[in-house]
C-alpha positions, 0 to 999 in steps of 0.5 A: 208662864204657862196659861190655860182655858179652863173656861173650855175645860170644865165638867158640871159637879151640879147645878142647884136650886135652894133659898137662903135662910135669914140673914141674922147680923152679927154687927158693923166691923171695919171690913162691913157688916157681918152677917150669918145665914143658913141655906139649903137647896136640891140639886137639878143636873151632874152627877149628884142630882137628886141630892141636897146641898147645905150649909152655914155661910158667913157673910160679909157686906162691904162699905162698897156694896160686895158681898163676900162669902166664906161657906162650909157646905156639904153635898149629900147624894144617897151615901155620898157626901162631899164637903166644899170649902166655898169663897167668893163674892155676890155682887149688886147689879150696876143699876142698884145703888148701895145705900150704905153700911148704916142703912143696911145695919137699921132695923127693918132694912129689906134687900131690894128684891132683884138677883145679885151675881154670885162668882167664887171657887171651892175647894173639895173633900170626899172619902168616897173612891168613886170621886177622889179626884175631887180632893185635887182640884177646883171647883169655879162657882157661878149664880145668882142670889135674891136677897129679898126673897132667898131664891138661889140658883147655883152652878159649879164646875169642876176646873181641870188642872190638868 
């Protein structure tokens, strides 16, 4: 089996500043709470600063308090566009307990206002030359969300495969 560092192996695709939009429930299921919620954010470093990321994530809180993120999202930098196919988790810090499913699904539940970790990978696709090699690789997404007021802070750093 072969292994590799891709933790020292790594390039900044962009770090970014947004806020989450409402979360607007969809209702409990088996696997948790369904929830859908749009977000939008400026990008502060890499090779697309200056540029905004969006998009529409759906989101699923587990009986056990973790989140999973399924989310399409685009990058728009002048005429460069890039679209990420993200997946991953938002975790609570240990010291928040979860209150439960049926608490969080009541009218008037508010998040507590503290930041929960975000971890998970992309997938990309671009039609600009300039960044084919984004269409073959990963990007390892890490940050940080407050649910209560929507603060998101987000990097992504491309994983060389090589």
């Amino acid at each position: 089996m072969m292994t590799t560092d891709t933790a020292r192996r790594t390039e900044l695709l962009y770090r970014f500043e947004g806020t989450l939009g409402e979360l607007y429930p969809i209702g409990v299921f088996d696997d948790g709470i369904r929830f859908h919620n749009q977000f939008d954010g400026r990008i502060t470093d890499g090779p697309f600063a200056g540029g905004r990321i969006f998009g529409l994530d759906r989101f699923t809180l587990r009986p056990d308090g973790v989140g999973v993120i399924v989310a399409p999202e685009v990058v728009e930098a002048g005429d460069t566009r890039l679209a990420l196919d993200v997946r991953g988790y938002v975790v609570p810090p240990e010291h928040v307990p979860f209150p439960g499913l049926e608490a969080v699904a009541s009218p008037g539940f508010v998040f507590p206002d503290v930041a929960f970790r975000i971890t998970g990978a992309a997938t990309m696709q671009t039609a600009d030359p300039r960044y084919a090699q984004l269409n073959r690789t990963v990007a390892v997404i890490e940050g940080e969300v407050n649910m209560a007021s929507g603060a998101l802070s987000v990097e992504a750093r491309v994983a060389d495969l090589r």
